[in-house]
C-alpha positions in Angstrom: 0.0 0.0 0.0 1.3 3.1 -0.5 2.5 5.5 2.7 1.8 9.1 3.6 4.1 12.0 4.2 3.1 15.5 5.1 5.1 18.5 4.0 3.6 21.7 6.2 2.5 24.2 4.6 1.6 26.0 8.0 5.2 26.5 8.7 7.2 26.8 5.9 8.2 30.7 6.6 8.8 29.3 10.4 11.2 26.9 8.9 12.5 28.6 6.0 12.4 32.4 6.3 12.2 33.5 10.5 14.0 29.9 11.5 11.4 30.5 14.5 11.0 26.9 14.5 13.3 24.3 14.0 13.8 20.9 11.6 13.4 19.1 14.9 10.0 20.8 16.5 8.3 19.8 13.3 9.7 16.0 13.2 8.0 16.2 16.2 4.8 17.9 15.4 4.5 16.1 12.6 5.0 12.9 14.3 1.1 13.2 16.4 -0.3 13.1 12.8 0.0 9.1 12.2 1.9 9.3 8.9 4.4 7.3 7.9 7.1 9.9 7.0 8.2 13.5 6.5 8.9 15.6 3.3 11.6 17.5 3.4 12.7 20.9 1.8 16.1 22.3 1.5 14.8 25.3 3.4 14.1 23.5 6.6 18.2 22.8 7.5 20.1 25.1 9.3 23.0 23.4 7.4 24.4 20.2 5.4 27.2 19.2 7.5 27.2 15.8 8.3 26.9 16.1 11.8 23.5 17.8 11.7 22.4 15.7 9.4 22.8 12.8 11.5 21.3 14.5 14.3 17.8 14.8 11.8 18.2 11.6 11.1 18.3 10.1 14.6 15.4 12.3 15.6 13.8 10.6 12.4 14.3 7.2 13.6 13.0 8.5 17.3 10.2 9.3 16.5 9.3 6.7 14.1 9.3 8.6 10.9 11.2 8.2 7.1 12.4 11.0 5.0 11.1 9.7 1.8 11.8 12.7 -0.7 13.2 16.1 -1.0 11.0 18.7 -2.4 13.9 20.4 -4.1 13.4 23.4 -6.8 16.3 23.4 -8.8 15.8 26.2 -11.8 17.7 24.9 -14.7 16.1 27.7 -16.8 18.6 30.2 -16.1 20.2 31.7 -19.2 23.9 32.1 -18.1 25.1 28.6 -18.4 27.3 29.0 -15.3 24.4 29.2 -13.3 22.4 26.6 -14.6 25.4 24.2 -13.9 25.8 26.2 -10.8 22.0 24.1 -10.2 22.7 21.5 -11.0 25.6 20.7 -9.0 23.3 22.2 -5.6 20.9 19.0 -7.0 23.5 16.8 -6.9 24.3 17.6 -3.2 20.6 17.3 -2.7 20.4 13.9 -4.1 23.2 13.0 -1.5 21.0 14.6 1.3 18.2 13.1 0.2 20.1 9.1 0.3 21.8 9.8 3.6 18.3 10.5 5.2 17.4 7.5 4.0 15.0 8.9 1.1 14.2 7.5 -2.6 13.2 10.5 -4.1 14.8 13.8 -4.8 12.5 16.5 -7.1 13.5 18.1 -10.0 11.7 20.6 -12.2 12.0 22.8 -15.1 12.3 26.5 -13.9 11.0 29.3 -13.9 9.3 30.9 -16.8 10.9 33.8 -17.3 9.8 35.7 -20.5 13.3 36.0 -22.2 13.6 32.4 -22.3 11.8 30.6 -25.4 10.3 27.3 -25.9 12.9 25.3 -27.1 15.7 26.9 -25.2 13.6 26.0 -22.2 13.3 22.1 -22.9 16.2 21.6 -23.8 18.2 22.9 -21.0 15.7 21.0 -18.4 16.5 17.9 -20.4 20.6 18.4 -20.3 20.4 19.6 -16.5 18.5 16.5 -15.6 20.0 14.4 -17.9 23.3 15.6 -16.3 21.9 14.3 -12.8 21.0 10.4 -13.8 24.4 9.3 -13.1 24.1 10.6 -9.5 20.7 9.5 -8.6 22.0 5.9 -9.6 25.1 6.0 -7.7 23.0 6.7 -4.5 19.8 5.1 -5.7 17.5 7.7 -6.0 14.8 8.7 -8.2 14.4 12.1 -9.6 11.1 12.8 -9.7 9.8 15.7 -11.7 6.3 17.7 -10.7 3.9 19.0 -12.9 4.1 22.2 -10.8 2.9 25.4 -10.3 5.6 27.6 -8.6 7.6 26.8 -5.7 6.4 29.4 -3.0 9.9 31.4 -3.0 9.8 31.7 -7.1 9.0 35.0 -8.9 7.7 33.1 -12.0 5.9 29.9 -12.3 6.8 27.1 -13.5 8.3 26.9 -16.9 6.5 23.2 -17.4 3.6 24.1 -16.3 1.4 23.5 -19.2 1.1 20.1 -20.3 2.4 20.1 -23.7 5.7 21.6 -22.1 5.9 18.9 -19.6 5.3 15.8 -22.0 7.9 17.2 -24.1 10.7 17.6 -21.3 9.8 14.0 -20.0 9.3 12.1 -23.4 13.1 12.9 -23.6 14.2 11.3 -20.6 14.2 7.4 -20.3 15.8 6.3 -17.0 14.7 3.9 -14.1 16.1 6.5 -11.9 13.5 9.3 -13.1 9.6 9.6 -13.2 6.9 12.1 -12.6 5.3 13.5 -9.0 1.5 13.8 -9.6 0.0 16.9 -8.6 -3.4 17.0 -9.1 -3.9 20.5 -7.6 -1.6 22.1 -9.8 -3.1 20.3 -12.8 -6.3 22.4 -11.5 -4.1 25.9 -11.7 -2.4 25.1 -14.6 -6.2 24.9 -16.3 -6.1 21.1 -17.2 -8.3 18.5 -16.3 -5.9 16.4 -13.4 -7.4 13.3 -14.8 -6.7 14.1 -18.0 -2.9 14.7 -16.5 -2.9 11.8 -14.8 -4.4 9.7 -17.7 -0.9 11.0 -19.6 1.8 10.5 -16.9 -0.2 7.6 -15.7 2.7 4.7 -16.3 5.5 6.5 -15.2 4.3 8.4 -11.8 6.7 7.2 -8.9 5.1 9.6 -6.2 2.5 12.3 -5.5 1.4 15.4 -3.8 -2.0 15.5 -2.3 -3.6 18.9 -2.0 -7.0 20.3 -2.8 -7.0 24.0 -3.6 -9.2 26.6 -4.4 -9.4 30.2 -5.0 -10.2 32.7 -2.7 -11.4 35.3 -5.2 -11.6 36.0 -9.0 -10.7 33.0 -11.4 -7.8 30.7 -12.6 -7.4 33.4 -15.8 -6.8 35.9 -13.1 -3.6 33.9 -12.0 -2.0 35.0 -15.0 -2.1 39.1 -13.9 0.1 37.8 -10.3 3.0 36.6 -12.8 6.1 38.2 -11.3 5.4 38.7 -7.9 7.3 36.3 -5.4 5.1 33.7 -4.3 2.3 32.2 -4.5 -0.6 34.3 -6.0 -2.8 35.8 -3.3 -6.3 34.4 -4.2 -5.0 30.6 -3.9 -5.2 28.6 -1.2 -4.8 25.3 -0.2 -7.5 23.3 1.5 -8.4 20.4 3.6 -7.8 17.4 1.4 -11.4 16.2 0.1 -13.0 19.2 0.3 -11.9 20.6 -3.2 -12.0 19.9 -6.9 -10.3 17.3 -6.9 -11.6 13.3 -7.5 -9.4 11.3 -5.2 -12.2 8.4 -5.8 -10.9 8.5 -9.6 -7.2 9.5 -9.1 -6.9 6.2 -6.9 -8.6 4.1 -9.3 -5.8 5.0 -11.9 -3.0 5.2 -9.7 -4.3 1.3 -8.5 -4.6 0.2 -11.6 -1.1 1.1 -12.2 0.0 -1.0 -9.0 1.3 1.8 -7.2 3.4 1.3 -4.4 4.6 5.0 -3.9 4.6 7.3 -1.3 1.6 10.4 -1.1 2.9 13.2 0.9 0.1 16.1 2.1 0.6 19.1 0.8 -2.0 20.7 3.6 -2.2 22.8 6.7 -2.0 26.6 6.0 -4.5 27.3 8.8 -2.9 24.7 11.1 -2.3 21.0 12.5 -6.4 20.1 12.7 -6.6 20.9 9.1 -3.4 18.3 8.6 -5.1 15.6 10.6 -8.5 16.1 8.9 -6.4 15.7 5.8 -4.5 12.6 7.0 -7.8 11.0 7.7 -9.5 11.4 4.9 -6.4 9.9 2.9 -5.9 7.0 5.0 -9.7 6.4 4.6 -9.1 6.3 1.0 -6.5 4.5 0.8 -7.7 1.2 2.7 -10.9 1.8 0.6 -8.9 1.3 -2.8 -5.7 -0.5 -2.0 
């Protein structure tokens, strides 16, 4: 069956931005939620040494939990090619974090979409930058696993993959065991697609996914577009409790069963707190015994 993980949303400025709280008060936070791992984010470490890292690990193993992916952003659409292999040397390090913590998944996605950047220019960096990262994710066995994404929450742009034409492309060029796709249904819903319609594409080669539900606040989807190049995520989105959105978990775990998925679902949940999370967590758990 697969397991759950829960990245918080609720504290990702505590973690990231004010360090008010620490990679250690969430392990334990997030270990009263009965999941079966955390998500990290290379935000949440006050460093990479080894010696901190083996201090999150222990406190891993204390309190029961695995570190089963790294919600990495790597931005391999940068047009100085110094700085895109600037990126992609930060992923490789982050492919090592993620296998000394025990994890089998690292992310990876395109980039932002900045407008000087065109199509093809686009693609085909993404595909040499991750193509340039297969040989490490085999080394420490790891899987890079690429989202259909909206915008990682310290980004100016969104994603440059997020339509799903782009994203097809990028990931019809890469045949590896050690890379597949991280369903996000939620993001599907931003992007303007249909997430069954997503899923029906990327169907045989998703490894892992997000669960979220969001929904806007005010205005429309179209309206999204105006928020381009501001930092963060637009203002009239939010996420929600899982099951109370737009999205058809009853469907999405028909298909992703049918595909004998074994993967782990980590909760992308919370803003308004830790009851939000655990309504989240049961609802998933309640799905999950129904359809696996």
């Amino acid at each position: 069956m697969p397991k759950l993980s829960v990245f918080p949303k609720c504290y990702m400025d505590a973690l990231c931005v004010t360090k008010t709280m620490s990679l250690f008060e969430w392990i334990e936070l997030a270990s009263t939620l009965g999941v079966d791992g955390v998500e990290m984010y290379p935000g949440f470490f006050e460093s990479f040494e080894p010696e901190y890292l083996r201090r999150v690990k222990q406190h891993l193993d204390r309190f029961g939990l695995e570190a089963p992916m790294m919600c990495a952003s790597p931005d391999f659409t940068q047009t100085d090619p110094a700085v895109r292999q600037a990126e992609v040397e930060r992923e490789k390090h982050m492919i090592a974090v993620t296998a000394g913590l025990g994890g089998r998944f690292c992310r990876v996605l395109s980039g932002q979409r900045r407008e000087e950047v065109s199509r093809a220019d686009g693609v085909r960096w993404t595909v040499e930058c991750i193509t340039a990262l297969l040989g490490t994710a085999a080394e420490h066995g790891v899987v890079l696993n690429i989202e259909n994404h909206y915008k990682d929450g310290y980004w100016r742009y969104p994603e440059f993959a997020q339509r799903l034409d782009v994203f097809l492309e990028i990931i019809g060029q890469i045949q590896s065991r050690w890379f597949g796709v991280n369903f996000d249904p939620s993001n599907a819903i931003v992007a303007g697609d249909d997430p069954l319609v997503v899923l029906a594409a990327v169907k045989d080669r998703v490894v892992s996914m997000h669960a979220s539900d969001r929904y806007l606040i005010s205005g429309t989807i179209e309206d999204l577009r105006s928020q381009d190049g501001s930092v963060g995520y637009a203002k009239n989105l939010s996420h929600g409790v899982i099951g109370k959105g737009l999205n058809d978990y009853d469907a999405i775990f028909r298909t992703l069963r049918e595909r004998r998925f074994e993967g782990w679902i980590s909760i992308e949940d919370g803003e308004n707190g830790m009851d939000e999370l655990r309504e989240s967590v049961r609802f998933l758990r309640g799905k999950i015994a129904e359809h696996f």
